[in-house]
PDB file as gemmi writes it, atoms N, CA and C in Angstrom:
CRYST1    1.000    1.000    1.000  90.00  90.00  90.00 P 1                      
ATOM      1  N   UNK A   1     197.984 156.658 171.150  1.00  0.00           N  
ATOM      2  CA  UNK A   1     197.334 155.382 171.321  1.00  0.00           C  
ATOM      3  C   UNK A   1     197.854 154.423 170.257  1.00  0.00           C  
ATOM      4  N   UNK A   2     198.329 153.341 170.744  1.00  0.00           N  
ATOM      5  CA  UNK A   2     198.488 151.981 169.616  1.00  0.00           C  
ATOM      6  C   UNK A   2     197.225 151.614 169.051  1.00  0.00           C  
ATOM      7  N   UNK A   3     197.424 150.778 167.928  1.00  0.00           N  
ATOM      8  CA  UNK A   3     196.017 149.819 167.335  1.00  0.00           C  
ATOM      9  C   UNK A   3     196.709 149.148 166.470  1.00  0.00           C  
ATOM     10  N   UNK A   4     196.749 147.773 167.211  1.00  0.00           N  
ATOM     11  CA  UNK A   4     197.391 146.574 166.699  1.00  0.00           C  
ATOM     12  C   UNK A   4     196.574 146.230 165.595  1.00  0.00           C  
ATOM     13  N   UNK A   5     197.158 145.387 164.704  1.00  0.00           N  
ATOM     14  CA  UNK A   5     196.158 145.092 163.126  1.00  0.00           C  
ATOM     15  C   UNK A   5     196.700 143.533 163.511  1.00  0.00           C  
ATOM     16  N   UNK A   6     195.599 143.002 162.693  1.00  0.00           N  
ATOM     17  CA  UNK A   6     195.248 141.555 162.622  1.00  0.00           C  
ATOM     18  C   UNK A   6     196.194 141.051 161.395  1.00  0.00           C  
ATOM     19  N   UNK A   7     197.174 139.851 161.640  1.00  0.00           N  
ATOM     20  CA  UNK A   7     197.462 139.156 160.815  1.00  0.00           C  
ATOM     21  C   UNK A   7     197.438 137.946 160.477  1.00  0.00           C  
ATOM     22  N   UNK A   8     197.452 136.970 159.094  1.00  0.00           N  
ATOM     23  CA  UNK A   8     197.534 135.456 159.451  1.00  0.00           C  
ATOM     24  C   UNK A   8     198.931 135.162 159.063  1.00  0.00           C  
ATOM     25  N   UNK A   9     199.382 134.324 159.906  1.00  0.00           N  
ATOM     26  CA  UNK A   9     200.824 133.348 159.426  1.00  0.00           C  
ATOM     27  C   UNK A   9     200.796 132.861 158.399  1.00  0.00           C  
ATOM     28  N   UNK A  10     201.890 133.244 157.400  1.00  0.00           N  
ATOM     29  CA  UNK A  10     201.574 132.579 155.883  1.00  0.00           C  
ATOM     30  C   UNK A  10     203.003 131.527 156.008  1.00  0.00           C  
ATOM     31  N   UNK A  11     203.744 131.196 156.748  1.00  0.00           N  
ATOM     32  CA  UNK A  11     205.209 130.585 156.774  1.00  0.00           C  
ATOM     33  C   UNK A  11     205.884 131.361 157.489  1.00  0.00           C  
ATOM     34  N   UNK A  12     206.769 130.414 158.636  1.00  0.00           N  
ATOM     35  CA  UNK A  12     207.214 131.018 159.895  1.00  0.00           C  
ATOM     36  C   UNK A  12     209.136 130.746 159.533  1.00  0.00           C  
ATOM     37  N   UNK A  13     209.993 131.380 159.441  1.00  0.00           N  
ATOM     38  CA  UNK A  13     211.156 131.218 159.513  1.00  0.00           C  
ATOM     39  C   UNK A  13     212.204 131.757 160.548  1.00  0.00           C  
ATOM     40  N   UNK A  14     212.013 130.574 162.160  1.00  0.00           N  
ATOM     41  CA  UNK A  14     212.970 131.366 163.171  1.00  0.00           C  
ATOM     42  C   UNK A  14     212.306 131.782 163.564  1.00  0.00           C  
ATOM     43  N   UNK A  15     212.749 133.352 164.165  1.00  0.00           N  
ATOM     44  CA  UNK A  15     211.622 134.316 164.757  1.00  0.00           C  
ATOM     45  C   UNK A  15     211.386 135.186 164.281  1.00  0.00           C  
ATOM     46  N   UNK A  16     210.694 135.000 162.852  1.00  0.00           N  
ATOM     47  CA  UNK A  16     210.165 135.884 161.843  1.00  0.00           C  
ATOM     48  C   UNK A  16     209.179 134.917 161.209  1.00  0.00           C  
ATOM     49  N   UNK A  17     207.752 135.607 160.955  1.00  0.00           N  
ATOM     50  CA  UNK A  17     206.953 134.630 160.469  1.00  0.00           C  
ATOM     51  C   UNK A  17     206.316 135.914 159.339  1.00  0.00           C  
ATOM     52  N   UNK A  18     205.702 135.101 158.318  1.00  0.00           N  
ATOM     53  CA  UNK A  18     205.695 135.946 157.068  1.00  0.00           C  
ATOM     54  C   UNK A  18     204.149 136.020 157.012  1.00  0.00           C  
ATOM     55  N   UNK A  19     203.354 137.458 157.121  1.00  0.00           N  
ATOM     56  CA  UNK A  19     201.998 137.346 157.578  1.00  0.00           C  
ATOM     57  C   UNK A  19     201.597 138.198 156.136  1.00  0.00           C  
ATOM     58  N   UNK A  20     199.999 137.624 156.060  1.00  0.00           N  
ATOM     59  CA  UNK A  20     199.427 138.503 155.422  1.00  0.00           C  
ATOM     60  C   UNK A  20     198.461 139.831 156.208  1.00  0.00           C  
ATOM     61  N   UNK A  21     198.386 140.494 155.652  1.00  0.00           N  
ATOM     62  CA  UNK A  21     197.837 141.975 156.143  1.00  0.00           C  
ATOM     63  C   UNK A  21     196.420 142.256 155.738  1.00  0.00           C  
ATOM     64  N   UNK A  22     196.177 142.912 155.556  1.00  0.00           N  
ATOM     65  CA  UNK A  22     194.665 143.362 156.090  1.00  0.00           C  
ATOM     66  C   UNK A  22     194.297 143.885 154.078  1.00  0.00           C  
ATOM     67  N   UNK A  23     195.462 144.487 153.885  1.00  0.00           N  
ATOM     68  CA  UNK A  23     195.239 144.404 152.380  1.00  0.00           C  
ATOM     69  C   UNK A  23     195.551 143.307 151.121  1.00  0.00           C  
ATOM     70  N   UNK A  24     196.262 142.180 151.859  1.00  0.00           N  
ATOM     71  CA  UNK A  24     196.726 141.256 151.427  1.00  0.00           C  
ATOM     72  C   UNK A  24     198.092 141.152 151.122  1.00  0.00           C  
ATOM     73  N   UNK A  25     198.879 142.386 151.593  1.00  0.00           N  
ATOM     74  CA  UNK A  25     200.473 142.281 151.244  1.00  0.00           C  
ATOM     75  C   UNK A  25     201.043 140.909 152.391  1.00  0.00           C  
ATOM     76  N   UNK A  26     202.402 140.230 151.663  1.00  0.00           N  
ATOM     77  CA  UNK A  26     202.817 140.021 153.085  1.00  0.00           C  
ATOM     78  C   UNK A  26     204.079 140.843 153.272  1.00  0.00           C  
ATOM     79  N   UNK A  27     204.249 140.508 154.385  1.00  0.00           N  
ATOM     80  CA  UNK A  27     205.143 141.249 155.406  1.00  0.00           C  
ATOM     81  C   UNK A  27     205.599 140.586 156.374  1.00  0.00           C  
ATOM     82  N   UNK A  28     207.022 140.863 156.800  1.00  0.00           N  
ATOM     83  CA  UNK A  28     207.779 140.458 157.939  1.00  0.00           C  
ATOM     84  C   UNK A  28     207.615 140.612 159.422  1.00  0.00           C  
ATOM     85  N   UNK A  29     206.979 139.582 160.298  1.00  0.00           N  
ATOM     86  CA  UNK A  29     206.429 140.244 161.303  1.00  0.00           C  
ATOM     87  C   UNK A  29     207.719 139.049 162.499  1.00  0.00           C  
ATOM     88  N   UNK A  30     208.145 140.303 163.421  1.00  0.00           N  
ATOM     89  CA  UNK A  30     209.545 139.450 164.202  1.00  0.00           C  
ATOM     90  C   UNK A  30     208.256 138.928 165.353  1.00  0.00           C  
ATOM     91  N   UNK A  31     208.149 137.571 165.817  1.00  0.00           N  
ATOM     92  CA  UNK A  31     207.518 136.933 166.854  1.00  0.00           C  
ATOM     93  C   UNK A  31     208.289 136.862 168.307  1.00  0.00           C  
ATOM     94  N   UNK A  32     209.015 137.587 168.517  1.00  0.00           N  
ATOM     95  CA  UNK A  32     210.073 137.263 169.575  1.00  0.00           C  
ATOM     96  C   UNK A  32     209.115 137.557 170.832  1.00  0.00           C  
ATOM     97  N   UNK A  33     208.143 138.077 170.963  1.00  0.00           N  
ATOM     98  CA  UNK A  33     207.154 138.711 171.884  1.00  0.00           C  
ATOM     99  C   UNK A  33     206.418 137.281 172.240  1.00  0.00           C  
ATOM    100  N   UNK A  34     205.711 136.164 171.154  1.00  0.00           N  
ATOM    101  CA  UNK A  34     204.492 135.763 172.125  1.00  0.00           C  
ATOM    102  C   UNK A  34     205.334 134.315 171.840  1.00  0.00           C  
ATOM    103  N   UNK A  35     204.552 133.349 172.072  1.00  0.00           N  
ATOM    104  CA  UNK A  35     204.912 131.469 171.931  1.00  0.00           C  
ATOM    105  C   UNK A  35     205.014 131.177 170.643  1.00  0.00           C  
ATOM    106  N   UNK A  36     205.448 130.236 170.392  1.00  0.00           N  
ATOM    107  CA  UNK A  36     205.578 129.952 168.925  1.00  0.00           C  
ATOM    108  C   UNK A  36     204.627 129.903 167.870  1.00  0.00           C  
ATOM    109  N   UNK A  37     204.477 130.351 166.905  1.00  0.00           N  
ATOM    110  CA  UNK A  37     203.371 130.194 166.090  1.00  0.00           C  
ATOM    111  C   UNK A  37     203.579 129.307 164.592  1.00  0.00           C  
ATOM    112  N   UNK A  38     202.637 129.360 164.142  1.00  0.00           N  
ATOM    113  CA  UNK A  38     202.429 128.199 163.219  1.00  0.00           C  
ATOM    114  C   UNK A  38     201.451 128.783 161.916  1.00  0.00           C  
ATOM    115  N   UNK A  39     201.312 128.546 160.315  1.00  0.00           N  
ATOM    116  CA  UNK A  39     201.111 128.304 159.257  1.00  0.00           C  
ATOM    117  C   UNK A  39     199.470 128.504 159.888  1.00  0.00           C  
ATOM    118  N   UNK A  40     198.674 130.095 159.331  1.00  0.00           N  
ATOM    119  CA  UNK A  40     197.197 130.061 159.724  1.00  0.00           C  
ATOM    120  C   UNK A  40     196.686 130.267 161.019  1.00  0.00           C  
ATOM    121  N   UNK A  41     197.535 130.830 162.168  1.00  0.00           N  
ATOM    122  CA  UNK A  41     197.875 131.069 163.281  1.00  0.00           C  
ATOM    123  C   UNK A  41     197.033 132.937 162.913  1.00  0.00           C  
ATOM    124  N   UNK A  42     196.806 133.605 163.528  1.00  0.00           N  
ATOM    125  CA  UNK A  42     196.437 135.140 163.473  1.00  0.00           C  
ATOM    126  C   UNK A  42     197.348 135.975 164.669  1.00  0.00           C  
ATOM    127  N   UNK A  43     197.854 136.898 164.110  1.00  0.00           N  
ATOM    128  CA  UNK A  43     198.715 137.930 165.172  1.00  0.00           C  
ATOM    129  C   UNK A  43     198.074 139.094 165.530  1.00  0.00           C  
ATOM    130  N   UNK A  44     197.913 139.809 166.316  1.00  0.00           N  
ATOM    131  CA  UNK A  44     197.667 140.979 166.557  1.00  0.00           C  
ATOM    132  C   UNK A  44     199.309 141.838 166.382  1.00  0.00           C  
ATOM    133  N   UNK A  45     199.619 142.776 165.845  1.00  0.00           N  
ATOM    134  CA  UNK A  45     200.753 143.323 165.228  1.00  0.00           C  
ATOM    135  C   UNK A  45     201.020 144.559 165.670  1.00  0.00           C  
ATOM    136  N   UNK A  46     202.329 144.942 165.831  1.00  0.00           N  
ATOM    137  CA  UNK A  46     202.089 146.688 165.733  1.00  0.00           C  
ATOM    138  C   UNK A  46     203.313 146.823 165.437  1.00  0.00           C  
ATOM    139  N   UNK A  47     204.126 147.917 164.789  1.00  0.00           N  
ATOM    140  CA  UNK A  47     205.557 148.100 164.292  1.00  0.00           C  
ATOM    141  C   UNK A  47     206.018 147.026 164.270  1.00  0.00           C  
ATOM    142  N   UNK A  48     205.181 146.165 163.109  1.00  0.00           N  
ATOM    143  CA  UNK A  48     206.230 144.946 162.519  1.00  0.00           C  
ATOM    144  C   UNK A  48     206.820 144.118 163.837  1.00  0.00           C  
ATOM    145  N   UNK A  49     206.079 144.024 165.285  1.00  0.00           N  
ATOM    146  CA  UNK A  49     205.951 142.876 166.092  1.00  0.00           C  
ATOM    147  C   UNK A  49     204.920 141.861 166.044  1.00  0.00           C  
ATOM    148  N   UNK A  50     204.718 141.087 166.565  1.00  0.00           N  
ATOM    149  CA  UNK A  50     203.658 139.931 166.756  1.00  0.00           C  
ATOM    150  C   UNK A  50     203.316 140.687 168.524  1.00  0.00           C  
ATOM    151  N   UNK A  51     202.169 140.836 168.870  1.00  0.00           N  
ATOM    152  CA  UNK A  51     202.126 141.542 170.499  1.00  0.00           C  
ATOM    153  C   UNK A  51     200.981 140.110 170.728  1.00  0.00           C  
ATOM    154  N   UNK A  52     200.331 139.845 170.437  1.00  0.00           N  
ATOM    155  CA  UNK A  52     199.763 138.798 171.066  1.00  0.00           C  
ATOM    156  C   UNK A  52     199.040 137.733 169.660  1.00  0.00           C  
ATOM    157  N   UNK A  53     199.005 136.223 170.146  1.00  0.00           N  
ATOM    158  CA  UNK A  53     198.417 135.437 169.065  1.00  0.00           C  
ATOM    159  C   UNK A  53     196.952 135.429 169.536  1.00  0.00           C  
ATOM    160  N   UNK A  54     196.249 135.538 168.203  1.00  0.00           N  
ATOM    161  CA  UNK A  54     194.435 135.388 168.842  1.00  0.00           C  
ATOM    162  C   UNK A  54     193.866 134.333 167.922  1.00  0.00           C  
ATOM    163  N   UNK A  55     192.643 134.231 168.098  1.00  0.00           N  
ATOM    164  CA  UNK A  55     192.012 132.917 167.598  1.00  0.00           C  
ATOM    165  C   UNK A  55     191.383 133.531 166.301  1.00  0.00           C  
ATOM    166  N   UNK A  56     190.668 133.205 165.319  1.00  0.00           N  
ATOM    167  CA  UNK A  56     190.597 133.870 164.063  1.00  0.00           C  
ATOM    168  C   UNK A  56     189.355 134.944 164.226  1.00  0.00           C  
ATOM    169  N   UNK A  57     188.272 134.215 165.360  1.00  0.00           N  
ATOM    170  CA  UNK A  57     186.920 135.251 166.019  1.00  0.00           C  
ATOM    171  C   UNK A  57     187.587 136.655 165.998  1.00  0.00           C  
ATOM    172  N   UNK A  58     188.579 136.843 167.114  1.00  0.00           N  
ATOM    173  CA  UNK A  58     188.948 137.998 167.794  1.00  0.00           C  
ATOM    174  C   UNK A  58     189.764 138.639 166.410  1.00  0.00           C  
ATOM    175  N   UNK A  59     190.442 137.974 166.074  1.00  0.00           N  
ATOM    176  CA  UNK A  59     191.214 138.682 164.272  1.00  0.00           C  
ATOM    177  C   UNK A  59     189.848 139.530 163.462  1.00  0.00           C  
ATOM    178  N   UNK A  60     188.823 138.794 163.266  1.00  0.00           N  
ATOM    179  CA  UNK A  60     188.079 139.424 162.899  1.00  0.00           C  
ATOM    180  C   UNK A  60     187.178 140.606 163.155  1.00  0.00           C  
ATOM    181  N   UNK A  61     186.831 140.496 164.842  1.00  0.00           N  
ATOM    182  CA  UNK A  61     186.317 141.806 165.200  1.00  0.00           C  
ATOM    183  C   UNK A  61     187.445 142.799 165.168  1.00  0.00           C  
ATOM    184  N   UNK A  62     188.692 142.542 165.565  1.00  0.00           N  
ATOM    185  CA  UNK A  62     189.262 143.670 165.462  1.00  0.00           C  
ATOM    186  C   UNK A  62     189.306 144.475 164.156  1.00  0.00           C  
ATOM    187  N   UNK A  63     189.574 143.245 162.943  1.00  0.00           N  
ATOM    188  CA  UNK A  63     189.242 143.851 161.670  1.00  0.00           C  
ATOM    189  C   UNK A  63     188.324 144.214 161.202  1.00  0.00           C  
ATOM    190  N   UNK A  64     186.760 144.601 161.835  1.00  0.00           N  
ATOM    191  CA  UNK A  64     185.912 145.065 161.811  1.00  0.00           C  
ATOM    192  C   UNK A  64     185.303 146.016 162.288  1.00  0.00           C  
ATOM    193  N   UNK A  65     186.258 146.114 163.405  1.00  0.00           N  
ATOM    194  CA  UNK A  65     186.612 147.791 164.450  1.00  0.00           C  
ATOM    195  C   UNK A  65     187.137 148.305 163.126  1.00  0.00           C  
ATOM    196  N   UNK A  66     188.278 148.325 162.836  1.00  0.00           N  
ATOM    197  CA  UNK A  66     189.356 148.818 161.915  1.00  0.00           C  
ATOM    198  C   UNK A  66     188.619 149.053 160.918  1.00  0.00           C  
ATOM    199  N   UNK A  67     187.322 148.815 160.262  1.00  0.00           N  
ATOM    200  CA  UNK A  67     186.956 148.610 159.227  1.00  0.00           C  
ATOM    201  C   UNK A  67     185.817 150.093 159.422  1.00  0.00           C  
ATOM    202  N   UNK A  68     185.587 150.105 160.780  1.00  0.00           N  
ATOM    203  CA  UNK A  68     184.118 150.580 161.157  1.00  0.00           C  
ATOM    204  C   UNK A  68     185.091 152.119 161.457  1.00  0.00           C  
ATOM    205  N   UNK A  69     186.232 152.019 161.688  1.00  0.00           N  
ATOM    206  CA  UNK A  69     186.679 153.349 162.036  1.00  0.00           C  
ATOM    207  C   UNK A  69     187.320 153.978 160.961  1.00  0.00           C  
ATOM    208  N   UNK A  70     187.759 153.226 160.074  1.00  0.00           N  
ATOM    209  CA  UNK A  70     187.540 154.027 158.667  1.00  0.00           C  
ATOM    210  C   UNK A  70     187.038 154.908 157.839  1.00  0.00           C  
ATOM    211  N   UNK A  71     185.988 153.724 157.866  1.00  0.00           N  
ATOM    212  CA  UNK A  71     184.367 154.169 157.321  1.00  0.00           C  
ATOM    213  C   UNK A  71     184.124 155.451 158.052  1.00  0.00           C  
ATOM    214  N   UNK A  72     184.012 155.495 159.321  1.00  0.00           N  
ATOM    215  CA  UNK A  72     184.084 156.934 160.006  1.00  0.00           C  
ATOM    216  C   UNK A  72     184.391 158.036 159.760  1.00  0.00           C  
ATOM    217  N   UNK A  73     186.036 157.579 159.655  1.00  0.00           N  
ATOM    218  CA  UNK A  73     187.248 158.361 159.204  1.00  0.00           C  
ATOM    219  C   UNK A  73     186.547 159.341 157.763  1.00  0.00           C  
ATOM    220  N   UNK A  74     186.009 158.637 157.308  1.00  0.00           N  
ATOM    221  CA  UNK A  74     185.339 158.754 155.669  1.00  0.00           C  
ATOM    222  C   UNK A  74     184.441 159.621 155.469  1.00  0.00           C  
ATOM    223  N   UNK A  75     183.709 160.234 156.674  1.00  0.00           N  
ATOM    224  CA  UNK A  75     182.410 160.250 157.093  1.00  0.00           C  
ATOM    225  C   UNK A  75     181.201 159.688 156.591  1.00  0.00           C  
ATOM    226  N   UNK A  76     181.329 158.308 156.574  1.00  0.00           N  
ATOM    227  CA  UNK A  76     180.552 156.988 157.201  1.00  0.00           C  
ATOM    228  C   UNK A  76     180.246 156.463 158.648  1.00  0.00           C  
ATOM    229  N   UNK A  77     179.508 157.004 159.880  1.00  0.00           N  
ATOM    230  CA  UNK A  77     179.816 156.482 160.914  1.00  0.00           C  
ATOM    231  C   UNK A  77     178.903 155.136 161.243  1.00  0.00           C  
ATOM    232  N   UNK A  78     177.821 154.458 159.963  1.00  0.00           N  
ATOM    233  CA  UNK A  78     176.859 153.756 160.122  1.00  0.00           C  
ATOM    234  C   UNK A  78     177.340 152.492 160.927  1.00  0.00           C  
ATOM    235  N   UNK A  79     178.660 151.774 160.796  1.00  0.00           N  
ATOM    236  CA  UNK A  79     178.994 150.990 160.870  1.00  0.00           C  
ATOM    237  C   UNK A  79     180.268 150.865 162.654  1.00  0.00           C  
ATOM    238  N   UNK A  80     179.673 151.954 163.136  1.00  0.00           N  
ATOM    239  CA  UNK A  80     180.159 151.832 164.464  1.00  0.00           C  
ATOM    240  C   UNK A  80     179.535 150.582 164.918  1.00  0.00           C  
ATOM    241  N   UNK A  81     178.426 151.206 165.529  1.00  0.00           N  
ATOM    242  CA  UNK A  81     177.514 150.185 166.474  1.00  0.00           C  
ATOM    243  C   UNK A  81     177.558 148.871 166.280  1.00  0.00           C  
ATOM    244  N   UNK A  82     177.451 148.722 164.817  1.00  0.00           N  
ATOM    245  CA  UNK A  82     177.722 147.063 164.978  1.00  0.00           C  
ATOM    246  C   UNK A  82     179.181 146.450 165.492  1.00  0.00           C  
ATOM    247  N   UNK A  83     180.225 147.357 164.794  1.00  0.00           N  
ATOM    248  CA  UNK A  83     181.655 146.952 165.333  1.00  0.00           C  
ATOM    249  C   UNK A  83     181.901 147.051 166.852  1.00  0.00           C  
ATOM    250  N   UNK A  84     180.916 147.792 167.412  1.00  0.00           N  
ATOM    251  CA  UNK A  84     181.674 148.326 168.732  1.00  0.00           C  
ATOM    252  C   UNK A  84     180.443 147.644 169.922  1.00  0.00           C  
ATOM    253  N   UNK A  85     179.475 146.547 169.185  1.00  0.00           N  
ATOM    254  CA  UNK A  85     178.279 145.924 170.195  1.00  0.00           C  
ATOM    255  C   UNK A  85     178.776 145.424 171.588  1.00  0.00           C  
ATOM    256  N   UNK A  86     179.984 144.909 171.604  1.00  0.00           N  
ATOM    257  CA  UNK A  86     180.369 144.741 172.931  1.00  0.00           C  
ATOM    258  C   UNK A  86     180.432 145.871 173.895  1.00  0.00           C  
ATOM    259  N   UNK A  87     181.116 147.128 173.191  1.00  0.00           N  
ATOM    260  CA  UNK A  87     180.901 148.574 174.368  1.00  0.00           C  
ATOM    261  C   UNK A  87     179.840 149.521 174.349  1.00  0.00           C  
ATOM    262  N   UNK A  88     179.036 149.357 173.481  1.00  0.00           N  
ATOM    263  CA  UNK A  88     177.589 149.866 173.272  1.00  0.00           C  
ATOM    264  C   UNK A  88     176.635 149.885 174.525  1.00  0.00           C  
ATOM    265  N   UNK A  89     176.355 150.631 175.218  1.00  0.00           N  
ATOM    266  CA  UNK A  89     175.352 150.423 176.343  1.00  0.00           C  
ATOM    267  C   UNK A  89     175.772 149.990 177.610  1.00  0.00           C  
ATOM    268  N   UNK A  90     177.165 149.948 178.091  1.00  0.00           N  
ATOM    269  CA  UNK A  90     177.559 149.712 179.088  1.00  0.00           C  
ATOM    270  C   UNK A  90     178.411 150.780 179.724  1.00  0.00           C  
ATOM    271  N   UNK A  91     178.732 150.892 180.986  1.00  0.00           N  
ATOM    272  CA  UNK A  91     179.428 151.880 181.204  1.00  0.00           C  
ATOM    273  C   UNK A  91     180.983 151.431 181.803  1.00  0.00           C  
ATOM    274  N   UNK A  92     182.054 152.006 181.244  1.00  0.00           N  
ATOM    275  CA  UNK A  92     183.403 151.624 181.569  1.00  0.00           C  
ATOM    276  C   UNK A  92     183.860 151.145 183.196  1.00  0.00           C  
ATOM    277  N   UNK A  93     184.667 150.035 182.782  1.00  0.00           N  
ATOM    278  CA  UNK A  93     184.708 149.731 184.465  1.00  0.00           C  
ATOM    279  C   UNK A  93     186.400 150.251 184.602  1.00  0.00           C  
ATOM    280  N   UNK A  94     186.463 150.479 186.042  1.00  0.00           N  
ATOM    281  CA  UNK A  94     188.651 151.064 185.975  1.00  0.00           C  
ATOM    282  C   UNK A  94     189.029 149.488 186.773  1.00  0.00           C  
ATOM    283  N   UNK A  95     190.120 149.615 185.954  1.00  0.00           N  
ATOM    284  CA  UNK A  95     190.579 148.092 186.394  1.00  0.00           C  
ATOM    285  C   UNK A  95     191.094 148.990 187.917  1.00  0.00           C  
ATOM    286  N   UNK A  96     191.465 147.040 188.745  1.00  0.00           N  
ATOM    287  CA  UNK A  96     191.019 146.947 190.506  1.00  0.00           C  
ATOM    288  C   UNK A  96     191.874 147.748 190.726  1.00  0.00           C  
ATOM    289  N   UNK A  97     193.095 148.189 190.540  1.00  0.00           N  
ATOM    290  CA  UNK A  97     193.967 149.054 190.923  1.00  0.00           C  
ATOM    291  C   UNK A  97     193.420 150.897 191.210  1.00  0.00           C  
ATOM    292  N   UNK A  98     192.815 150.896 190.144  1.00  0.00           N  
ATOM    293  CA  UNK A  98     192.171 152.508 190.053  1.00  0.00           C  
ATOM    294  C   UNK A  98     190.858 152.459 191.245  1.00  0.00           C  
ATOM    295  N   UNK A  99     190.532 151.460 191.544  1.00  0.00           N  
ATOM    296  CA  UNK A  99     189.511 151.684 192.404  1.00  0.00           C  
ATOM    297  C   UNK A  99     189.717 152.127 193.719  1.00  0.00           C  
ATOM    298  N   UNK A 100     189.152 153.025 194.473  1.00  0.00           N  
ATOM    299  CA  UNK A 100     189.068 153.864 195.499  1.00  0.00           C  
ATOM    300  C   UNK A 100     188.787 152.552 196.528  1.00  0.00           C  
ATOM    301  N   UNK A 101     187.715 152.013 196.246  1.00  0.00           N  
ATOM    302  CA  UNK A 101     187.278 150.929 197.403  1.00  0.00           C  
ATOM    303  C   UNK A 101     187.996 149.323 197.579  1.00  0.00           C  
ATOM    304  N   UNK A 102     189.345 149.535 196.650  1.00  0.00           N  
ATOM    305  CA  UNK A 102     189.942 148.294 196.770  1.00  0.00           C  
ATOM    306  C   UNK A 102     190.602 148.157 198.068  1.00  0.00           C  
ATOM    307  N   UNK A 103     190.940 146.855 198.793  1.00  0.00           N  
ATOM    308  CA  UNK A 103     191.766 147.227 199.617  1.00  0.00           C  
ATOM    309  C   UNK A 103     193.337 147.593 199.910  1.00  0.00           C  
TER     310      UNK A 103                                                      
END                                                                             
């Protein structure tokens, strides 16, 4: 399984934009994947790509998944439920393709 990490654009040169990370390093992230980005912009990342640009909301829950699965990792699991309130209590839907009753 992938798990893209959240970055912000600290200065973009070409198609390489120079992001900060989740611990505060920066790092070289190649943008050749999404539209152009810009200075304070947030990436979703994975092997040093840019895979999609998000708005700073969505940067943050993900970094709060990431944060909550740690803590886990740690054995801390207190901090699921709040990270994960959107899938909490619902039951998975299969996208239209997997469905039996599509036409």
């Amino acid at each position: 399984m992938c798990m893209a990490t959240p970055m912000q654009v600290l200065r973009v040169e070409g198609s390489l934009a120079w992001c900060r990370d989740r611990d505060g390093s920066e790092k070289p992230i190649d943008t050749q994947l999404v539209d152009a980005v810009a200075p304070g912009q947030w990436l979703l990342t994975f092997l040093g790509a840019a895979r999609e640009i998000v708005s700073a909301e969505q940067a943050r829950q993900v970094g709060d998944a990431l944060d909550a699965l740690e803590a886990a990792l740690a054995g801390d699991p207190s901090r699921i439920d709040d990270a994960f309130a959107d899938l909490i209590h619902r039951s998975p839907e299969l996208p239209d393709f997997l469905r039996k009753d599509r036409p």
